[in-house]
C-alpha positions, 0 to 999 in steps of 0.5 A, a space after each residue: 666638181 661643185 655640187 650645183 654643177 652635178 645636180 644639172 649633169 645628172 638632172 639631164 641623165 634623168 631626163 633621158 633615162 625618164 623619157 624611155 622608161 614607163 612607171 612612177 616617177 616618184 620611185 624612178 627617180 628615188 632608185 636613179 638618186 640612189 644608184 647614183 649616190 645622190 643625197 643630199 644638196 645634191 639630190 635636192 637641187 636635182 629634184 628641184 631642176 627635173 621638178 621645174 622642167 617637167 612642169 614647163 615641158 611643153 613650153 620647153 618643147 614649142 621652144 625647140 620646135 619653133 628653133 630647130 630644123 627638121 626637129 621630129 
């Protein structure tokens, strides 16, 4: 599996795991790179991903709204 493709598969396990966990989100997602083996290109580009998606996230959540039926 190429490098790119496992930053986005674990870039969407962050996200999960970030949406029901409280606490820092520098050392959450430190100890989940770490439980993950993820160093670096890998890590780099995942962070880069999850930086980009937390920043546009409420553009992001008006986007599947305004498509998805009964979205709660």
């Amino acid at each position: 599996m190429g490098k790119r493709r496992s930053s986005r598969e674990l870039t969407i396990k962050f996200l999960y795991q970030y949406e029901f966990n409280e606490g820092n989100f520098k050392n959450q997602i430190k100890s989940f790179l770490e439980q993950n083996s993820s160093e670096g290109e890998v890590g780099d580009f995942m962070k880069e991903l999850v930086g980009s998606i937390l920043e546009q996230i409420e553009e992001i959540d008006e986007i599947v709204q305004k498509y998805s039926d009964n979205w709660v």
